[in-house]
VOMI-652970 format. One record per residue: x negated, y, z of N, C-alpha, C in turn. Coordinates in steps of 0.1 Angstrom, whole numbers, padded with zeros to 4 digits, always signed. Example, Ala and Ser with C-alpha at 12.3 -4.5 7.8 and 13.67 -1.06 7.14 Angstrom:
BEGIN
-0132-0057+0078-0123-0045+0078-0132-0033+0078-0128-0022+0071-0137-0011+0071-0129+0000+0079
//
This chain:
BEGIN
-0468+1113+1919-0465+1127+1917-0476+1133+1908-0474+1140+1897-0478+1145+1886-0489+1157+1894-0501+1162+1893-0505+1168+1899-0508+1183+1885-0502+1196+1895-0495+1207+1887-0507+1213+1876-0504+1219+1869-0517+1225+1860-0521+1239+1863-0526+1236+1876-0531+1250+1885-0547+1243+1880-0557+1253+1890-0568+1250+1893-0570+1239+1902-0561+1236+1910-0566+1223+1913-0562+1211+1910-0552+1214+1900-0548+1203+1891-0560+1194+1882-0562+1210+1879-0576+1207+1868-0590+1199+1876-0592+1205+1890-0599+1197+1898-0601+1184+1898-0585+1180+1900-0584+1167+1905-0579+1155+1890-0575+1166+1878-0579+1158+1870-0591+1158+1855-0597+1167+1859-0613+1165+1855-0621+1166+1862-0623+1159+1873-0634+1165+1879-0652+1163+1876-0649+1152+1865-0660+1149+1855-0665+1158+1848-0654+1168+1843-0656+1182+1837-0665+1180+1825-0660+1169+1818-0665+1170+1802-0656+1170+1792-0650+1184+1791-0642+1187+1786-0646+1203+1789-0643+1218+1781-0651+1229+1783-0639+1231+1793-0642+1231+1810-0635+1230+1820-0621+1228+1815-0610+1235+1818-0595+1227+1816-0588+1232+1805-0598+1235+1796-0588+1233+1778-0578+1252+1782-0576+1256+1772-0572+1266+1776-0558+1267+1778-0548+1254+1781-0537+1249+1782-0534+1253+1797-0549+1255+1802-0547+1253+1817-0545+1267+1818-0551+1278+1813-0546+1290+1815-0534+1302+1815-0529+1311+1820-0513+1317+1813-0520+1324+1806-0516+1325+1797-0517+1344+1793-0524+1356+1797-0518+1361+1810-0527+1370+1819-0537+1366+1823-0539+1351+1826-0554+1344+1831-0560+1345+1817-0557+1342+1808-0570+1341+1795-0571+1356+1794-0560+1369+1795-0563+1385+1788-0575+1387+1802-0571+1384+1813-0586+1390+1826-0592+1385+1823-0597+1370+1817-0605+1366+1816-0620+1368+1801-0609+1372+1795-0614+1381+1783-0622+1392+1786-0613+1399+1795-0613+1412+1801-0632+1412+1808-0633+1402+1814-0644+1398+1819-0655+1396+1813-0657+1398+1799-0668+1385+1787-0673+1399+1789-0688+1396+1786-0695+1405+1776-0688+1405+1760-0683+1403+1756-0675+1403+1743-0670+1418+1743-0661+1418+1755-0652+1429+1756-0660+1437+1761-0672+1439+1766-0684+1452+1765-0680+1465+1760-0678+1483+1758-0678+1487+1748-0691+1489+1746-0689+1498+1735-0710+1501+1726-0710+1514+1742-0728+1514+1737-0736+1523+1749-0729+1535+1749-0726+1541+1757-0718+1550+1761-0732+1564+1758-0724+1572+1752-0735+1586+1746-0740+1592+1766-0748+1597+1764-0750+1607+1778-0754+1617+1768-0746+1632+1776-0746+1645+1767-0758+1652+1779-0757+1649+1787-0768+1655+1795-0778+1651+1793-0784+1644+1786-0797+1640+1780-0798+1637+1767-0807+1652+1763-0801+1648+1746-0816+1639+1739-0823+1632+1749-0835+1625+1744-0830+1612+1746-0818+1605+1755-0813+1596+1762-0817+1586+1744-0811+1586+1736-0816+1574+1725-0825+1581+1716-0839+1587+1719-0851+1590+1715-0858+1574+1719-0862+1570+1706-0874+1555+1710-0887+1563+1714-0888+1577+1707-0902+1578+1715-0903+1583+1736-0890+1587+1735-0890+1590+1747-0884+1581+1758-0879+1566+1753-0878+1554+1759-0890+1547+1760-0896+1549+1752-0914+1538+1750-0920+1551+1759-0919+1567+1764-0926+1566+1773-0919+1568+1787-0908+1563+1787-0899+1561+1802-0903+1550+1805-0906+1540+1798-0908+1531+1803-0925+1525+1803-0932+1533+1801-0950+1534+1803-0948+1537+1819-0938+1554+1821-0939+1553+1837-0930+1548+1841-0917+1539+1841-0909+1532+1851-0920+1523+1855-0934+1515+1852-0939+1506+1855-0956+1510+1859-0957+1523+1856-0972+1526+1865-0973+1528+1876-0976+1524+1885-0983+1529+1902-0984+1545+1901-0989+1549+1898-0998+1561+1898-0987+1571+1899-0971+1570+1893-0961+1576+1897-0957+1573+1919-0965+1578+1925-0967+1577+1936-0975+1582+1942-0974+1588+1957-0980+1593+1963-0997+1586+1965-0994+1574+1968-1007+1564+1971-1011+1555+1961-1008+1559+1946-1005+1549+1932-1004+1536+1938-0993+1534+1944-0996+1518+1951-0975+1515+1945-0971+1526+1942-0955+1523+1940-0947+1528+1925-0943+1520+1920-0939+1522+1910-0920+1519+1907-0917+1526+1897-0900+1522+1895-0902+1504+1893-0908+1502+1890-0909+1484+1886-0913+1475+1903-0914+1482+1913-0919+1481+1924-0908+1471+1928-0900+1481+1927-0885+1477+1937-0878+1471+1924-0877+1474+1910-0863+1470+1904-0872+1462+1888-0870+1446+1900-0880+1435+1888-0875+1435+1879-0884+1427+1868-0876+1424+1854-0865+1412+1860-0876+1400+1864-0865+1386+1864-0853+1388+1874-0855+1400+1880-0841+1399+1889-0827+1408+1886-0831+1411+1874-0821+1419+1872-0823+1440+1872-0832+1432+1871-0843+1445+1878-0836+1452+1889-0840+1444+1901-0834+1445+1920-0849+1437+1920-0847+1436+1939-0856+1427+1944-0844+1419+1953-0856+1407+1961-0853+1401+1968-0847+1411+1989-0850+1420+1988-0850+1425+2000-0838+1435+2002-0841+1429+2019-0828+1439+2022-0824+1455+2023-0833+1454+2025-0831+1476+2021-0853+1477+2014-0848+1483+2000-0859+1485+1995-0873+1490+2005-0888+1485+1994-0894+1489+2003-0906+1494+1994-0910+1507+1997-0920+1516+1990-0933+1522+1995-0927+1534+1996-0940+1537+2010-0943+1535+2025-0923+1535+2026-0918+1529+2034-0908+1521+2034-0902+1521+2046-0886+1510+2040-0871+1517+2037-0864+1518+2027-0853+1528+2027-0844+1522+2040-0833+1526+2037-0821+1523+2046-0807+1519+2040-0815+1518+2025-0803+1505+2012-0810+1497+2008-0802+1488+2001-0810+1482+1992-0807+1480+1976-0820+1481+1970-0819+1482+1956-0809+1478+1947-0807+1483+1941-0794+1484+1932-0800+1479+1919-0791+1469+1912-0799+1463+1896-0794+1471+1891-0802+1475+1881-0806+1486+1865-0799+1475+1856-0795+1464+1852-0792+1457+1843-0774+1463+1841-0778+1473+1827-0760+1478+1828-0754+1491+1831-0769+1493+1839-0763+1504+1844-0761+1520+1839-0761+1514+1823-0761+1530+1816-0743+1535+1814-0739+1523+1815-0721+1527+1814-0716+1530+1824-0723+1533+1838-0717+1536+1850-0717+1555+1853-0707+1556+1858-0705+1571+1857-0714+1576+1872-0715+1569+1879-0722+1571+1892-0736+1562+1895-0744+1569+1901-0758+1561+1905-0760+1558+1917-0764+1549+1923-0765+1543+1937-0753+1541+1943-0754+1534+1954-0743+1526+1964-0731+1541+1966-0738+1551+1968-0726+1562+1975-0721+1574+1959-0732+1570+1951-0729+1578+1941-0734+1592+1941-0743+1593+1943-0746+1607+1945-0756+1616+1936-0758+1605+1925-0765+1609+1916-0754+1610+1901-0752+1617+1889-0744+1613+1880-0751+1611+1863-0763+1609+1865-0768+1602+1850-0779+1599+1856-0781+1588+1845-0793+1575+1848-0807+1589+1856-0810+1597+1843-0819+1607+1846-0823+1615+1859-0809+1618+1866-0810+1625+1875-0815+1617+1889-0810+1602+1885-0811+1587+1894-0823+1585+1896-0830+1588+1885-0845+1584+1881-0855+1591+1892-0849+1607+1893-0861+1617+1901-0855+1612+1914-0845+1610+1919-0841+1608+1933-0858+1602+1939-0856+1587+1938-0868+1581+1947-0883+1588+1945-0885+1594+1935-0899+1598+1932-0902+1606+1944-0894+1614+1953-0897+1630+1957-0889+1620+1976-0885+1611+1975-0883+1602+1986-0893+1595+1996-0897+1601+2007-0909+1599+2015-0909+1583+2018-0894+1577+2014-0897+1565+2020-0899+1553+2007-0906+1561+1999-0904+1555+1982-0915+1556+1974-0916+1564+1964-0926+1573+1958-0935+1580+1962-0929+1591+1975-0932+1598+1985-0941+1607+1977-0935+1616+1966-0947+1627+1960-0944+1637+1958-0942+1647+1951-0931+1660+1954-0937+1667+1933-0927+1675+1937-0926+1679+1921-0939+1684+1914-0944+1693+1921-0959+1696+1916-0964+1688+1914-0967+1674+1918-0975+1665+1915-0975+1654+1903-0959+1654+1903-0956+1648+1889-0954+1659+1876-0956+1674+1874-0960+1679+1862-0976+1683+1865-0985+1679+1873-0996+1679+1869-1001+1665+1864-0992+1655+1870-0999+1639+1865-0989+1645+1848-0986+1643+1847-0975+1641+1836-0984+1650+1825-0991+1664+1830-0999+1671+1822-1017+1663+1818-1020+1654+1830-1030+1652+1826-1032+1639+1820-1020+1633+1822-1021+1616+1817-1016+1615+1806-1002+1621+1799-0996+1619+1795-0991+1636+1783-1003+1640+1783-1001+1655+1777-0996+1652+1761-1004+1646+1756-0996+1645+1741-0986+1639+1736-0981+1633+1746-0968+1620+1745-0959+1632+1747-0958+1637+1757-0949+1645+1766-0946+1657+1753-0958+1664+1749-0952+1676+1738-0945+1666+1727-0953+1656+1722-0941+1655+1708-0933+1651+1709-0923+1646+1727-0912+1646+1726-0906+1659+1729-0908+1663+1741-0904+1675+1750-0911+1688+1742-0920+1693+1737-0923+1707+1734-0933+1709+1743-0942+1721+1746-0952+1725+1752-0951+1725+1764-0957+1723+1768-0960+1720+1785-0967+1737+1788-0956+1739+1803-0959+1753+1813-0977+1757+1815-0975+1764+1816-0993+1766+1818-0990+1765+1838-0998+1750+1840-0994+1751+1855-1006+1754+1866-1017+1762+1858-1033+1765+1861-1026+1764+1876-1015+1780+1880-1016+1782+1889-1005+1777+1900-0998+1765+1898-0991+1756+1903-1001+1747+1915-0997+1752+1928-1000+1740+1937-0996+1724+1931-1013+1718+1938-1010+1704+1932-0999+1695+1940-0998+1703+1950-0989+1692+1959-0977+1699+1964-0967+1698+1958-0955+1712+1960-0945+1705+1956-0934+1711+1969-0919+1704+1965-0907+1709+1971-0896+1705+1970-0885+1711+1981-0883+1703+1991-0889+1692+1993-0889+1678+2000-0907+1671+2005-0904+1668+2016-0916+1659+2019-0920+1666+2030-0939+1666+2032-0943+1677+2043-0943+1689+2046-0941+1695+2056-0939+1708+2059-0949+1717+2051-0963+1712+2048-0969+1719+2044-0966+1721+2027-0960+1711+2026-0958+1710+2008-0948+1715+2004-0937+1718+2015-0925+1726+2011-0927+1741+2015-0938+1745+2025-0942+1757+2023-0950+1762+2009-0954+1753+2001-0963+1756+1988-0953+1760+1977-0943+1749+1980-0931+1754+1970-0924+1763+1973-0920+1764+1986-0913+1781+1987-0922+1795+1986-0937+1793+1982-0944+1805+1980-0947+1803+1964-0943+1796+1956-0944+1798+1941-0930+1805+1937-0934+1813+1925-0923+1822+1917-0908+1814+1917-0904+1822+1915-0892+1816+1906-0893+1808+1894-0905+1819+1884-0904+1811+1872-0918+1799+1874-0923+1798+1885-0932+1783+1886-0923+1773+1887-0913+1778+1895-0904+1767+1906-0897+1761+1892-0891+1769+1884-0884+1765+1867-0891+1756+1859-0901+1758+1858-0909+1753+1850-0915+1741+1857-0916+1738+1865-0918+1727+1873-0907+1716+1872-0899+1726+1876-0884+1718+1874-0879+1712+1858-0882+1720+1849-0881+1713+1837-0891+1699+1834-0905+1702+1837-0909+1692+1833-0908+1677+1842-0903+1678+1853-0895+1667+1865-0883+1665+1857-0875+1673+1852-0865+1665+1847-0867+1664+1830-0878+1664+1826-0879+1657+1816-0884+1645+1818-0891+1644+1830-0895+1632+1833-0884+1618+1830-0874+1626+1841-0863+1618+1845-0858+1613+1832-0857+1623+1817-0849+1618+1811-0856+1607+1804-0868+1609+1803-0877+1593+1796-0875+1584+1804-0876+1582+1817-0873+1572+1824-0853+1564+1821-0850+1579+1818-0833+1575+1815-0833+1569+1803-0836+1576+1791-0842+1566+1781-0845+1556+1778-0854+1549+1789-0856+1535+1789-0849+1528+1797-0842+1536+1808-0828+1526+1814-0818+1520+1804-0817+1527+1798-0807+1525+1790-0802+1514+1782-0816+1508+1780-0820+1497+1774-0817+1482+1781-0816+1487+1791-0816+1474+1802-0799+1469+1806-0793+1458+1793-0780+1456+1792-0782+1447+1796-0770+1439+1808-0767+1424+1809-0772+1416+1794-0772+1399+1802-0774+1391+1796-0762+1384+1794-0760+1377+1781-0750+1368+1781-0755+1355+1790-0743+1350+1797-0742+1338+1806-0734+1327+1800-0731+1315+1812-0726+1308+1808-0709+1306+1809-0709+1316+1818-0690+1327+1814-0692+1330+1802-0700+1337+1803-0694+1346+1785-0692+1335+1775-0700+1324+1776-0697+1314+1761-0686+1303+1767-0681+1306+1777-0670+1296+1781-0657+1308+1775-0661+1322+1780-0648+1332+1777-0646+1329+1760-0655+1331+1757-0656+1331+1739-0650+1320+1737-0657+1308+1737-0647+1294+1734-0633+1289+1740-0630+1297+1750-0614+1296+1758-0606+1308+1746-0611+1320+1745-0603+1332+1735-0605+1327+1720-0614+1319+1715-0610+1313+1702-0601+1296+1703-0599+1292+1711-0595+1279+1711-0604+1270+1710-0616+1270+1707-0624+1259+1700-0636+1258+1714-0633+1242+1712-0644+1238+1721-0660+1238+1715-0672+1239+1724-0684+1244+1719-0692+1231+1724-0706+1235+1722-0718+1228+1732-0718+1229+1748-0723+1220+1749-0724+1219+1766-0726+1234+1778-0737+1245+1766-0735+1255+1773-0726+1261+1776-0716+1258+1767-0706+1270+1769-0690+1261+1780-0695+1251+1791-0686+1245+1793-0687+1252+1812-0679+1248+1817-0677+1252+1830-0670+1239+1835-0672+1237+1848-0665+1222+1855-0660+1227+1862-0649+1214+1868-0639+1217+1873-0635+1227+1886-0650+1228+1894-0655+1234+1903-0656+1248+1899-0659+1249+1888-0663+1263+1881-0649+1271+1878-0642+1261+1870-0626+1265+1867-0621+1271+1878-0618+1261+1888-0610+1262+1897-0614+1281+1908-0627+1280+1908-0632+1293+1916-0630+1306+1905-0630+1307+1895-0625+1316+1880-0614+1316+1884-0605+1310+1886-0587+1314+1890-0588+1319+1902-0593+1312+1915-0594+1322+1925-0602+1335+1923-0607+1334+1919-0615+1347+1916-0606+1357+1911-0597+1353+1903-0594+1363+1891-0577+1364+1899-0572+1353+1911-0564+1353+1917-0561+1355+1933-0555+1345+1939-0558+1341+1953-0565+1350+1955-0577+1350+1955-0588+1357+1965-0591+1371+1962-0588+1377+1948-0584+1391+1949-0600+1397+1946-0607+1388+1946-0622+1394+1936-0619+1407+1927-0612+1402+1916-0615+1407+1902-0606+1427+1905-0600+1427+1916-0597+1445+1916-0606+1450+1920-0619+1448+1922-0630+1458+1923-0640+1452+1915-0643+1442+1914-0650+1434+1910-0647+1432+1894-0644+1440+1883-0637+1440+1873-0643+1443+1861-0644+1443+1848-0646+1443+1833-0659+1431+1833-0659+1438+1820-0677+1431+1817-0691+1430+1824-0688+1443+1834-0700+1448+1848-0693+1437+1859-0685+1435+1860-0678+1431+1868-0679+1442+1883-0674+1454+1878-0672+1461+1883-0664+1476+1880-0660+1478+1895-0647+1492+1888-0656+1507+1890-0667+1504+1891-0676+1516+1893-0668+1526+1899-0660+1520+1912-0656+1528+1923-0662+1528+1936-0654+1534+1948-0659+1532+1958-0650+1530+1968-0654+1517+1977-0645+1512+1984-0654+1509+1998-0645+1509+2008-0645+1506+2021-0642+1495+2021-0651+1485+2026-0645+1471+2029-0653+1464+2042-0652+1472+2051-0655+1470+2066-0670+1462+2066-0677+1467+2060-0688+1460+2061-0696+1470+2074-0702+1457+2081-0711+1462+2092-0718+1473+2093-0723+1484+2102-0740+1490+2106-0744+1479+2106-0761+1492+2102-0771+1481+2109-0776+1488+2119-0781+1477+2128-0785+1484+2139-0801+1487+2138-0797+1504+2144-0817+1510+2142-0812+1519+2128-0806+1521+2125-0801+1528+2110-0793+1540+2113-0794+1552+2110-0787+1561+2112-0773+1559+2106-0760+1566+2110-0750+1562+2105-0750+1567+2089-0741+1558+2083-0742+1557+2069-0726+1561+2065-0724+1570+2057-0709+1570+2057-0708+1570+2040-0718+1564+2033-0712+1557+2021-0709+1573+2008-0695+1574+2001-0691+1582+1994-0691+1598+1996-0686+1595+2016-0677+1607+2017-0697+1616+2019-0708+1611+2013-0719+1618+2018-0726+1619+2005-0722+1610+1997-0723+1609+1981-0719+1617+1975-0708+1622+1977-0697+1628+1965-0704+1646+1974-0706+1652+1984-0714+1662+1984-0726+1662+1977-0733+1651+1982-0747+1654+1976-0747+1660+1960-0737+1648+1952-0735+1649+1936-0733+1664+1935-0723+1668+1944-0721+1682+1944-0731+1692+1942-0739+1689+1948-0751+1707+1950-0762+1699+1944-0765+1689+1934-0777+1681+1932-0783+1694+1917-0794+1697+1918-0794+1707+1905-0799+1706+1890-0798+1687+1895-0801+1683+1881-0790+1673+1877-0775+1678+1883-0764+1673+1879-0756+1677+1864-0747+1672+1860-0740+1674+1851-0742+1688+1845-0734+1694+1855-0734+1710+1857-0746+1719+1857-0756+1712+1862-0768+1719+1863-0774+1727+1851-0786+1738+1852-0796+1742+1846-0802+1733+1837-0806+1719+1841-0813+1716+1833-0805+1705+1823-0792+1698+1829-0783+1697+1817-0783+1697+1805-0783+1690+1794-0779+1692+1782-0762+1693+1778-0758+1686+1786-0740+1694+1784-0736+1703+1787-0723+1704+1781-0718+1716+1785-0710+1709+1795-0702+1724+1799-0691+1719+1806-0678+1708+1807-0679+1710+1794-0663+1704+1793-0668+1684+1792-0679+1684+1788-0685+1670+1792-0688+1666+1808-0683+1673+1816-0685+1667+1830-0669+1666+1840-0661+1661+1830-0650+1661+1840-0652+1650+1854-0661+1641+1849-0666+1630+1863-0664+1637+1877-0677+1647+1870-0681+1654+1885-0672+1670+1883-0663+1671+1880-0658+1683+1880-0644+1680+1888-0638+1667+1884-0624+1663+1891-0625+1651+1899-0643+1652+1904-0639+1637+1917-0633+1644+1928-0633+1629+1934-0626+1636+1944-0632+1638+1957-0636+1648+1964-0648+1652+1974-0648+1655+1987-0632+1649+1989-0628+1652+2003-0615+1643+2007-0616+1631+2014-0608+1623+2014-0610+1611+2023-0603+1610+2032-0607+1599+2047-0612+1585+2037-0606+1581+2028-0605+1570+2016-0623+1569+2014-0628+1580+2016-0643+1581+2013-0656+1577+2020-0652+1578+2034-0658+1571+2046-0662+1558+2044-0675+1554+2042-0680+1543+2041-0674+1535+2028-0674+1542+2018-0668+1536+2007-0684+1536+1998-0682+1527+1990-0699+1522+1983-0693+1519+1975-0702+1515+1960-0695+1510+1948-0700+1499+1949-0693+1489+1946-0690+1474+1939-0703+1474+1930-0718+1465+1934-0726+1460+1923-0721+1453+1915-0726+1454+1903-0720+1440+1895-0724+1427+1900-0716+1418+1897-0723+1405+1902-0723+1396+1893-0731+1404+1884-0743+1397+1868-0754+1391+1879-0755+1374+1876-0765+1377+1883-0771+1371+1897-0758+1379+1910-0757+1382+1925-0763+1366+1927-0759+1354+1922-0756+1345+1932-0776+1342+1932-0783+1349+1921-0795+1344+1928-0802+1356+1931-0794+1366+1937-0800+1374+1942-0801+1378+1959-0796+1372+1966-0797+1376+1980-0802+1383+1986-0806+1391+1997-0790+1395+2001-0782+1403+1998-0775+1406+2005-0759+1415+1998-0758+1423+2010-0745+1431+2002-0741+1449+2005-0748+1456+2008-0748+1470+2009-0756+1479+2007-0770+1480+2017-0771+1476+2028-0778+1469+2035-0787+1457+2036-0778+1451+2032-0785+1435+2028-0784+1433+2039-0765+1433+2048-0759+1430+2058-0757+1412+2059-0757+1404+2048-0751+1393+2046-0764+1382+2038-0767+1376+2046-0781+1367+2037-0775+1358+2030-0762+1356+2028-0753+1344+2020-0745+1345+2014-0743+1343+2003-0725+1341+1996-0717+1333+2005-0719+1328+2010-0714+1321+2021-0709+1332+2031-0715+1341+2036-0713+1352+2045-0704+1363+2038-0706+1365+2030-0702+1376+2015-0689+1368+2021-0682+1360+2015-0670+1353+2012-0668+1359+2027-0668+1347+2038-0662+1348+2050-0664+1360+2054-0671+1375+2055-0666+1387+2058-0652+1389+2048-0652+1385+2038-0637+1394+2031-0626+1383+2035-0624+1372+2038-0616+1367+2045-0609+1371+2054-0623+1373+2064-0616+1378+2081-0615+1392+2079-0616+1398+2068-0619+1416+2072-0618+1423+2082-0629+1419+2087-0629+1427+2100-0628+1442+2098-0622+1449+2108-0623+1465+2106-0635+1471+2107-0635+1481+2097-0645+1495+2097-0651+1501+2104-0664+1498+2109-0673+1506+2116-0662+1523+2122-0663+1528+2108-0653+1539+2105-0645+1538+2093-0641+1550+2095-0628+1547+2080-0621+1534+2083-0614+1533+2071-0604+1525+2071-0606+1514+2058-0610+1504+2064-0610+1490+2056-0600+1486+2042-0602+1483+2033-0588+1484+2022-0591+1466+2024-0599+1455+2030-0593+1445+2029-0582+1441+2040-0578+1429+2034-0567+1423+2045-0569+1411+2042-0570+1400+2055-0571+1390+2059-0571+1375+2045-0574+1372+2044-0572+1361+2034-0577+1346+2035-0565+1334+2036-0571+1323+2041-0574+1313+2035-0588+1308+2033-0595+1305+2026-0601+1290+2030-0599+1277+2018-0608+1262+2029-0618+1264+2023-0625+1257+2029-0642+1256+2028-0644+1251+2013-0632+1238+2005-0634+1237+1991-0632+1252+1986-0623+1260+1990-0622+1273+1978-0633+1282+1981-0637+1281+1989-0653+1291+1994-0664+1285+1981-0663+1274+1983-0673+1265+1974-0669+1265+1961-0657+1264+1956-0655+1268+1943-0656+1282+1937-0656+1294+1948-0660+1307+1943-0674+1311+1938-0683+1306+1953-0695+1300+1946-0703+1299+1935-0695+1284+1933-0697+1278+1919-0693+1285+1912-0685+1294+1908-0680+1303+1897-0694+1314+1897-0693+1320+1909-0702+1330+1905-0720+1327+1904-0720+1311+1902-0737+1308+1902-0733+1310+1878-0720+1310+1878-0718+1312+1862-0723+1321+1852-0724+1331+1862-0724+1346+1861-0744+1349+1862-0748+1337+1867-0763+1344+1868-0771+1333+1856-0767+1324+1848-0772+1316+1839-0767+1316+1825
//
């Protein structure tokens, strides 16, 4: 019996896999256009941000990124943006919910890519890299420092960098050094007894902060892998060097991926992601207050005052349809989190927003069995999977990190 020209055809007749996996004979049509669909090839260029009109300033990326990597942006100079989000990892760490001053109650999210995403963090509740940036700074369990503190460091470390991007710096003689809307009781009493126009002026130089730091996010694009030079040599016909080959192991988990197992509807483009937000019955943890994901995101984004919409904005209006027509009220939103990309994942452990699952091994077998939703309502359904197709998904996605 002729064995069929599926993925496991190709298995069982290359499994030597020297050959750039199964010739693109083995593919239809719609498997090579998703599969295209997938390449860094198909990338578009960096997407503009109107709310930061410094976002491709090189001077104000070379100093976003002096502070994404100093200590001294911290309460105890012991914590830095570089703390939590490595270079070699994609800039993420190894841990299950980040850890700063204290320990969050997520876990870090890679910066590699993340400038074409219309949303920041697992629930989304931030809407430009910038705004992403001040979140953890003024976070007791992070940074843990409050606004005052970062336009006096910013004024005394960094005073001449800061005017010849930004313009003159506030006269902050009479600004408390330790003042915020967030943190200790005593430090949020300091901020509610400064002016209006301290509280502005404070606020502008915190969100100029953010946009140097956004400036240099920006910069931090995936890497091409050994998908991408297999997609390239399958979309031109022509076979390549050894890098750009995939085995039959590899093939065969690429079609499940992109099939059968239903990966690629969230898990989708060149991010390998739909920078949405989905419920997919992933565990509490226990000792964690409850977490309900979007439907606590898409408020926050709401009243955030260094949003789209905001004062300190460089757009106008009609540039924020994101956050002007999400949608902010909807059972669909309960414990829904966005899809990381998984540039990368397979040597990053652990996984989901938590770092509920210490294995791709565990990753797989939760979407299999989909168990139901803490709360809300689960969008997976059951899927039956052998231990070879577990193992060839795997192998597909160890593709994606080399």
């Amino acid at each position: 019996m002729t064995a069929r020209r599926t993925g496991w055809g190709c298995a069982a007749l290359l499994a030597s896999a020297i050959l750039s996996g199964c010739g693109g004979e083995d593919f239809t049509p719609a498997e090579k256009a998703t599969i295209a669909s997938l390449s860094l090839a198909d990338l578009p260029p960096l997407p503009a941000d109107p709310t930061n009109k410094y976002a491709d300033d090189p001077a104000a990326a070379a100093l976003g990124a002096t502070l994404f990597f100093d200590q001294r942006m911290s309460r105890d100079s012991v914590v830095a943006c570089g703390t939590c989000h490595l270079i070699d990892r994609q800039f993420q760490d190894d841990l299950a919910r980040g850890k700063g001053a204290g320990v969050s109650n997520r876990r870090t999210m890679p910066l590699a890519g993340v400038a074409w995403s219309p949303w920041m963090f697992w629930d989304g509740r931030r809407d430009s890299l910038w705004s992403q940036a001040l979140t953890p700074l003024e976070d007791q369990r992070e940074h843990a420092a409050t606004r005052a503190f970062y336009a006096h460091f910013v004024a005394d470390s960094f005073n001449e960098r800061y005017q010849r991007i930004f313009g003159p710096l506030p006269d902050l003689a009479s600004v408390p050094p330790d003042a915020g809307p967030f943190g200790t009781e005593p430090q949020k009493a300091a901020w509610n007894a400064m002016s209006a126009g301290q509280q502005e002026a404070v606020n502008r130089v915190f969100a100029n902060l953010g946009k140097a730091i956004g400036a240099f996010e920006r910069s931090l694009a995936p890497q091409e892998t050994r998908f991408d030079r297999f997609a390239a040599a399958l979309a031109s016909g022509k076979s390549t060097g050894a890098d750009a080959k995939l085995t039959a192991e590899e093939i065969a988990g690429l079609k499940l991926f992109i099939g059968k197992a239903n990966c690629s509807t969230c898990h989708n483009g060149p991010r390998f992601t739909d920078d949405g937000f989905h419920n997919t019955g992933v565990p509490a943890v226990e000792g964690l207050p409850e977490d309900l994901g979007r439907a606590t995101g898409a408020t926050q984004v709401a009243a955030d005052p260094f949003n789209c919409l905001g004062a300190f904005s460089d757009a106008g209006p009609e540039a924020c349809g994101e956050l002007r027509f999400m949608v902010k009220d909807s059972p669909r939103l309960t414990r829904a989190y966005k899809p990381p990309s998984l540039r990368g994942a397979a040597t990053r452990p652990p996984y989901m927003h938590s770092g509920q699952f210490a294995t791709l091994d565990e990753v797989i077998d939760h979407y299999a069995r989909a168990p139901a939703a803490p709360s809300g309502a689960s969008e997976l359904h059951p899927l039956t999977l052998s231990e070879r197709e577990r193992q060839q998904l795997i192998a597909f996605l160890k593709t994606l990190a080399n």
